[in-house]
N, C-alpha and C positions, 0 to 999 in steps of 0.2 A: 523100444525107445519111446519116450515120453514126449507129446506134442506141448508147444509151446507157441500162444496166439499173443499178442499183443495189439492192441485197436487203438490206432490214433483219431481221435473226436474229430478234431479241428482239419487232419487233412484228408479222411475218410479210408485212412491205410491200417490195412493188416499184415503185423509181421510176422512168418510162422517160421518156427524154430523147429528143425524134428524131420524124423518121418511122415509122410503120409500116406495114412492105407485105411482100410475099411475099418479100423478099430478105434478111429479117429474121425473118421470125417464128416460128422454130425457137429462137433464142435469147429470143424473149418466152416461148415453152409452156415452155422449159426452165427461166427463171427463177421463174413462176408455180409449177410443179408443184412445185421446189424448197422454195418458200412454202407449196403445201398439204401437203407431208407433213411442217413443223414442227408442236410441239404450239401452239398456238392455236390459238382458236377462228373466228377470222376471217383471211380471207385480203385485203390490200387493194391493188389496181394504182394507182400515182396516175398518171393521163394528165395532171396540167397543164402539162407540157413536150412534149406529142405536138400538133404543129400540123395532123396529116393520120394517120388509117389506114384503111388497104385493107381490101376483104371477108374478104384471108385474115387480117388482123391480128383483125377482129373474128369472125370463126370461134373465133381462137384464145382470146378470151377468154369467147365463149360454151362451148367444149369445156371449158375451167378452172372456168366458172362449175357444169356439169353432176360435173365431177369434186371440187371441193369439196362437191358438195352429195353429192353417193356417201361420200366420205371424214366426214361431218356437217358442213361446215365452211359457213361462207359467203364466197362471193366478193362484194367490194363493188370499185366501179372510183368511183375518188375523184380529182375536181374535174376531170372532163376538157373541155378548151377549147370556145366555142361552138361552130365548127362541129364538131368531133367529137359534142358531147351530138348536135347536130340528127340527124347520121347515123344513130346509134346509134339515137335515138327515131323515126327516118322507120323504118327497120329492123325496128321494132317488140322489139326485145331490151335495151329501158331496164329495163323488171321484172325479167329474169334477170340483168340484172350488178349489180342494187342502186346504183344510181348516187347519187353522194352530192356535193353544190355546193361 
């Protein structure tokens, strides 16, 4: 399945459509990092069109979450599907991405 990123300038949001797994997720760091060095203050991923991501996808947005927080910023990852929150919180890295319903 084919990933789909959309970067909103003005509110520093990425919206990913799709799978995410290791054959992808150099185009997730690059859209995100893209997002932390706008000025706002928040950086926000919205997962509600991501029906699945891999270890390496969620690496990638614990690395974003550590570099927005280096940069001041916060990374929040907004409304992502149930089985993804479950991952994410089995994972124990629900506090570091700021997840938001």
């Amino acid at each position: 399945m084919s990933l789909s990123i959309n970067t909103s300038v003005d509110a520093a949001c990425v919206l990913v459509e799709g799978e995410v797994d290791v054959s992808n997720a150099d185009e997730l760091r690059n859209a995100v990092d893209a997002a932390i060095v706008l000025d706002a203050p928040e950086v926000t991923v919205d997962l509600s069109q991501v029906p699945y991501i891999d270890s390496t996808g969620i690496g990638v947005l614990v690395g974003a979450a550590h570099r927005a927080a280096d940069a001041g910023k916060k990374l929040v990852v907004a409304s992502p599907q149930k089985n993804v929150a479950r991952v994410l919180g089995l994972l124990g890295v629900a506090d570091d991405l700021n997840i938001r319903q």
